[in-house]
Structures are given as structure tokens and as C-alpha cells.
C-alpha positions, 0 to 999 in steps of 0.5 A: 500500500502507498502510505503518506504521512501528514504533510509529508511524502515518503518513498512512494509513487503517491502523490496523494498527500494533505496541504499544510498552511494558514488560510492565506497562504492555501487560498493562495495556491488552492482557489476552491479549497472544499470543492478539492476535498469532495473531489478527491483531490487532496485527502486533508487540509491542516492547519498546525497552530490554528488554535491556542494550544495553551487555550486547549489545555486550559480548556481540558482542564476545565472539563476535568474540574467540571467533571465532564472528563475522568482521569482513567487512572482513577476509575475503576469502570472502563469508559471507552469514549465520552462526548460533550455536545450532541451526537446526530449519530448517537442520539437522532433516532428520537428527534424530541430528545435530540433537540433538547440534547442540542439546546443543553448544548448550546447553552453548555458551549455559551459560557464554557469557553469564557476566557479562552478563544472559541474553539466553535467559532473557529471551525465554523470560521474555517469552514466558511473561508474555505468555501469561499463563497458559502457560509457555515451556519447551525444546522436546523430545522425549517421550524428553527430547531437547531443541531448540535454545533460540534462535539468534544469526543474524548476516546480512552484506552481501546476505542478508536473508530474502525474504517467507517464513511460518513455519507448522505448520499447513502442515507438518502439511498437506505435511509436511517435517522439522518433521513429524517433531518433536513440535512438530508437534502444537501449533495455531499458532506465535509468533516472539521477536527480540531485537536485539543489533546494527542493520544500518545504517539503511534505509528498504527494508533490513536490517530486518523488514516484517510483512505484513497476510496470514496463511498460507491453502492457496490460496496458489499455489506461488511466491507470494513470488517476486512478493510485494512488488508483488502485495501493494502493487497489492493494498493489503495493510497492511505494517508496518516493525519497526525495531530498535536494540540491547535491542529485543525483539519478538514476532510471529506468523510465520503472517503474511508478513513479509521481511528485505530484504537488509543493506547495508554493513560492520555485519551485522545480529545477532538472537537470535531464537526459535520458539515453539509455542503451543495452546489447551489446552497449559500448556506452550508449546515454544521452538525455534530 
């Protein structure tokens, strides 16, 4: 399999590897930088330093002194992952508690960063420079319920995502609780991360791998299950996106992408975001 790393090659023939740069300097050289993604042309943009590292660590700290994070060390009861926000994919099939979930929300993220940049306002920010002619609202209803706007997800020892697509196109085909939602009418789907803590380093663990294969019907139930070695025997491009604190990327999720497992005592906490773009829409919806 031809493997990159993040922002770098490695010997191989690929050169399919992610843009690393502020806003400026990857508008300067990529004009249309979501329509890229949703191409396949480039499987990442990354911004290192996006967000105050610092901030990030303060702001961890406050979700352990309010009790919304565990230190693993200290509890006894394995916990794979905790979210603070809401979960569309957690929660949606019963749309009267999602919306109250969402409002908690909202009203949680209102003060939670007080003192420290707002690491929600930059993502939607990011998004909306990189579409460069749409602008990243709240997803909501037409009645005006609002979604989550993002997620904290913090993943402990031994969870991780295995190899998995985000896809509305899908959900439109075999519908499921995203059907119901008025995100459903829009044509493709992005992805934000914005990293407030590593887990520790591994070169196969803890971090993100995009794979060069874009969602297509065809794929056989239990695709994933096999995945990482029918994708190596089949010499698909993999990309690792490998994150410290203030890094922020955006991907298109319609591609095969895995969180390997998280090894040790750090867990790994994203804040990380869902948003729903077409062509002719001024308005992109942001979902977590």
C-alpha cells in the first residue's frame, strides 16, 4: 500500500498527500479549497497552530474540574469514549430528545469557553473561508430547531473508530435517522477536527488514516470488517493525519478513513464537526 504521512511524502509513487498552511497562504495556491476535498483531490487540509494550544489545555482542564472528563487512572469502570455536545449519530433516532440534547448544548458551549478563544467559532470560521463563497451556519430545522454545533469526543484506552464513511448520499439511498433531518437534502458532506489533546504517539494508533476510496453502492455489506488488508493487497493510497494540540483539519468523510484504537493513560480529545455542503446552497449546515 502507498502510505503518506501528514504533510509529508515518503518513498512512494503517491502523490496523494494533505496541504499544510494558514488560510492565506492555501487560498493562495488552492482557489476552491472544499470543492478539492469532495473531489478527491487532496485527502486533508491542516492547519498546525490554528488554535491556542495553551487555550486547549486550559480548556481540558476545565472539563476535568467540571467533571465532564475522568482521569482513567482513577476509575475503576472502563469508559471507552465520552462526548460533550450532541451526537446526530448517537442520539437522532428520537428527534424530541435530540433537540433538547442540542439546546443543553448550546447553552453548555455559551459560557464554557469564557476566557479562552472559541474553539466553535473557529471551525465554523474555517469552514466558511474555505468555501469561499458559502457560509457555515447551525444546522436546523425549517421550524428553527437547531443541531448540535460540534462535539468534544474524548476516546480512552481501546476505542478508536474502525474504517467507517460518513455519507448522505447513502442515507438518502437506505435511509436511517439522518433521513429524517433536513440535512438530508444537501449533495455531499465535509468533516472539521480540531485537536485539543494527542493520544500518545503511534505509528498504527490513536490517530486518523484517510483512505484513497470514496463511498460507491457496490460496496458489499461488511466491507470494513476486512478493510485494512483488502485495501493494502489492493494498493489503495492511505494517508496518516497526525495531530498535536491547535491542529485543525478538514476532510471529506465520503472517503474511508479509521481511528485505530488509543493506547495508554492520555485519551485522545477532538472537537470535531459535520458539515453539509451543495452546489447551489449559500448556506452550508454544521452538525455534530
Amino acid at each position: 500500500m502507498a502510505h503518506t504521512g501528514a504533510g509529508e511524502k515518503m518513498t512512494t509513487e503517491t502523490t496523494w498527500s494533505p496541504v499544510e498552511g494558514d488560510l492565506q497562504t492555501i487560498l493562495a495556491s488552492h482557489p476552491r479549497p472544499l470543492e478539492e476535498l469532495l473531489s478527491g483531490e487532496v485527502p486533508a487540509f491542516i492547519m498546525r497552530g490554528a488554535y491556542d494550544s495553551d487555550h486547549a489545555a486550559a480548556l481540558v482542564r476545565r472539563f476535568y474540574d467540571r467533571g465532564l472528563l475522568f482521569d482513567p487512572r482513577t476509575r475503576d469502570e472502563k469508559i471507552g469514549r465520552v462526548d460533550i455536545g450532541t451526537s446526530m449519530g448517537g442520539r437522532g433516532s428520537d428527534q424530541e430528545a435530540f433537540f433538547a440534547h442540542a439546546e443543553q448544548t448550546h447553552e453548555l458551549f455559551e459560557t464554557f469557553f469564557d476566557g479562552y478563544d472559541d474553539p466553535v467559532e473557529l471551525i465554523y470560521d474555517t469552514l466558511t473561508a474555505l468555501a469561499v463563497d458559502k457560509r457555515a451556519v447551525v444546522g436546523h430545522e425549517p421550524d428553527g430547531r437547531r443541531y448540535g454545533p460540534a462535539i468534544f469526543r474524548s476516546y480512552y484506552e481501546g476505542r478508536g473508530h474502525g474504517p467507517h464513511l460518513d455519507v448522505l448520499a447513502r442515507d438518502r439511498l437506505v435511509g436511517g435517522s439522518r433521513a429524517r433531518y433536513d440535512i438530508i437534502r444537501f449533495e455531499r458532506q465535509l468533516s472539521a477536527v480540531l485537536c485539543f489533546q494527542p493520544a500518545e504517539f503511534d505509528e498504527e494508533r490513536g490517530q486518523t488514516f484517510v483512505y484513497r476510496k470514496r463511498w460507491d453502492p457496490s460496496l458489499p455489506k461488511g466491507w470494513n470488517k476486512t478493510w485494512v488488508g483488502d485495501a493494502d493487497s489492493a494498493g489503495i493510497d492511505r494517508v496518516r493525519i497526525q495531530l498535536e494540540a491547535g491542529d485543525l483539519y478538514v476532510f471529506c468523510p465520503e472517503f474511508v478513513h479509521e481511528v485505530p484504537l488509543v493506547r495508554g493513560d492520555t485519551p485522545r480529545i477532538v472537537l470535531a464537526a459535520f458539515c453539509g455542503w451543495s452546489q447551489d446552497e449559500d448556506e452550508m449546515f454544521v452538525w455534530s
